[in-house]
N, C-alpha and C positions, 0 to 999 in steps of 0.2 A: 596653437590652433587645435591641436587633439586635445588638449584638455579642456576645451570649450565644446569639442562634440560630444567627448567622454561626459561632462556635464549635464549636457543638453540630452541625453539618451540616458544617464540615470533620473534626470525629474522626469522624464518622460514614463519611465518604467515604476517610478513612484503614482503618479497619476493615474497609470495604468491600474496598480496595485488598489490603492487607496479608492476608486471606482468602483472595482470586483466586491471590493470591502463593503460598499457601500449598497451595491447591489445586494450582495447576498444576506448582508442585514435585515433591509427591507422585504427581503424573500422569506426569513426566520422570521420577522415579527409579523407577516401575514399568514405564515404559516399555525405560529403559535395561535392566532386571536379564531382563526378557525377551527380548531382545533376546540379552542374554549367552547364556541356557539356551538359544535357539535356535542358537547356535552353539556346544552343548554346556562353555559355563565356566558352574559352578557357584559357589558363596557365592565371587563376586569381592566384591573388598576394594577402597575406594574412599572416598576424600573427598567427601561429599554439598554440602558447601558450594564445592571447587574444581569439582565438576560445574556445580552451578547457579552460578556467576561464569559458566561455560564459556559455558554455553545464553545466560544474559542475555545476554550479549557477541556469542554467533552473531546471536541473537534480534533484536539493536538492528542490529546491519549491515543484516542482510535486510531491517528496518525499512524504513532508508534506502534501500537497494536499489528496495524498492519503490515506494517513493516516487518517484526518479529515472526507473523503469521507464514508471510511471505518467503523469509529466508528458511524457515522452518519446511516451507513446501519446498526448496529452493534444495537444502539440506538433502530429503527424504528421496528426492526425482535424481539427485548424483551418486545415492548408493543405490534404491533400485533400478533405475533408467540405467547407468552409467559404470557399476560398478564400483565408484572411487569408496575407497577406505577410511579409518580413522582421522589422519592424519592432513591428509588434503581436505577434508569436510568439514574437517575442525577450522584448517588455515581460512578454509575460505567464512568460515563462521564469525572468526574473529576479526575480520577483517570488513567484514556489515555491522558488527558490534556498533563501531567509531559513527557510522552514518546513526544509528538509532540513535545512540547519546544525545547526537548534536542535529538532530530532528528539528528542521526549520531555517537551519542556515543553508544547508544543500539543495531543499526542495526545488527552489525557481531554473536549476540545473538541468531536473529531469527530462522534461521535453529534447534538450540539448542532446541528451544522453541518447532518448529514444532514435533524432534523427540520425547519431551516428551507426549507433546497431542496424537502421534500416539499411543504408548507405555502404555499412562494410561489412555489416555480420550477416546480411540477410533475413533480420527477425523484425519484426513492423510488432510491437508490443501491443499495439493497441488494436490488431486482428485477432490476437488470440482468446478473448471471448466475446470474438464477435458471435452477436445474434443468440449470447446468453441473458440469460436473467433469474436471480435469484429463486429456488422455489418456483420457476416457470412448470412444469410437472407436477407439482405438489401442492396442499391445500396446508394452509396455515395461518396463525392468525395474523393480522394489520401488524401489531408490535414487532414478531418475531420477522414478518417480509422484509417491514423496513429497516427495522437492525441491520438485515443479511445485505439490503442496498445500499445502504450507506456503507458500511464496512466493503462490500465490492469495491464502491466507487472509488475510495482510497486505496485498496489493494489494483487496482488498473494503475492507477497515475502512478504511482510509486515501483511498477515490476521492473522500467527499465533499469532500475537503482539498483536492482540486487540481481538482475543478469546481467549486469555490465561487466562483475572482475570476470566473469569467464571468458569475455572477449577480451579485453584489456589484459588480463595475468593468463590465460590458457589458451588464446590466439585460437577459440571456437570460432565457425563460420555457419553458412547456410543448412548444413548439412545435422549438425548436432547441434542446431541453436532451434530447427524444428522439432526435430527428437523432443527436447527441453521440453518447448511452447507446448506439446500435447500434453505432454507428463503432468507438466506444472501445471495444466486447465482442469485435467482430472483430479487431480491435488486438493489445490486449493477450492474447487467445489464441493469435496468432499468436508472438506473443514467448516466451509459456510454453510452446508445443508446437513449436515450429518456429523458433524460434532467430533470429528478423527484428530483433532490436536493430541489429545492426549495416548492415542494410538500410535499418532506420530512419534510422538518423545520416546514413546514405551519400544517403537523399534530399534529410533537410534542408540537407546540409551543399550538396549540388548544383543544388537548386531555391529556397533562400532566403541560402546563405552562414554558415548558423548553425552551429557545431561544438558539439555534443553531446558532451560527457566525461564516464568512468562514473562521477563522483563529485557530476553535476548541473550543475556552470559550463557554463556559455555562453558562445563565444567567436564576436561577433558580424563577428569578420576587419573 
């Protein structure tokens, strides 16, 4: 009998899946053809299936990207915020490594992940930039906003992911899991609007020894 619910709740979660898929497809390809007319090409001709390889493929880098960004703010807010050293910033560094790798098998978790931080750690991930928006402040062009949007959107879905070992391995709660939320908001807007990644590396590499590379390793020298 559980293996007939088990069943019936994974084609469910496929359907589910494969819907989203099919949605967002249809969002990409009217995105794209408007995009064409607005730069005056009319009934452009086009592979709908080598487009969407395309996007999934952008779609999963930036993924990762974000991800990397992420623990890198993640990294920066436990030596200033926090105080921690080489050695715990490092563990917990490598320890997000394993999630970036294997990018795509974990993701359908996250939500999971978010309710229990709400639930036990006190942090609601997806308040903390509430009632932000890329370059809201700022004048910049169409390309550079929506780059900054996209890349947000994937860094929101993905935060519970890389604030999770500090409740699960450091038993944080309410109290330094807000500390975090601020640290980490001023953070990573700095990175989306003002270009501090490489500020970022350049601290830790100078204040802990840790070298930060854009693909996540950690080279702890």
């Amino acid at each position: 009998m559980k293996n007939k619910v088990a069943e019936r709740a994974k084609k469910k979660r496929r359907a589910l899946k494969e819907a989203e898929r099919r949605k967002e497809q249809e969002n990409l390809l009217k995105k794209f053809n408007e995009i064409a007319k607005k730069h005056g090409v009319n009934n452009v001709k086009y592979n709908k299936q080598t487009l969407w390889q395309t996007f999934m493929k952008v779609d999963k880098e930036m993924v990762k990207l974000s991800i990397v960004y992420s623990v890198m703010a993640v990294a920066y807010c436990l030596r200033k915020t926090f105080g921690w050293g080489k050695i715990k910033i490092y563990r917990y560094a490598v320890d997000m490594n394993r999630y970036i790798t294997s990018v795509g098998k974990q993701d359908r978790d996250i939500p999971a992940l978010n309710d229990e931080l709400r639930t036990e750690a006190g942090i609601d991930c997806t308040k903390i930039f509430e009632g932000y928006k890329p370059y809201m402040l700022k004048k910049v062009s169409l390309q550079k906003s929506s780059e900054a949007e996209a890349m947000f959107e994937k860094i929101k879905y993905i935060l519970p992911m890389v604030i999770y070992p500090l409740y699960s391995r450091e038993g944080w709660k309410q109290k330094r899991m807000n500390r975090l939320g601020q640290a980490l908001k001023e953070t990573l807007i700095d990175i989306l609007e003002s270009d501090e990644i490489d500020n970022i590396k350049r601290t830790m590499y100078e204040e802990c020894g840790l070298k930060f590379y854009d693909d996540g390793m950690v080279d702890p020298n």
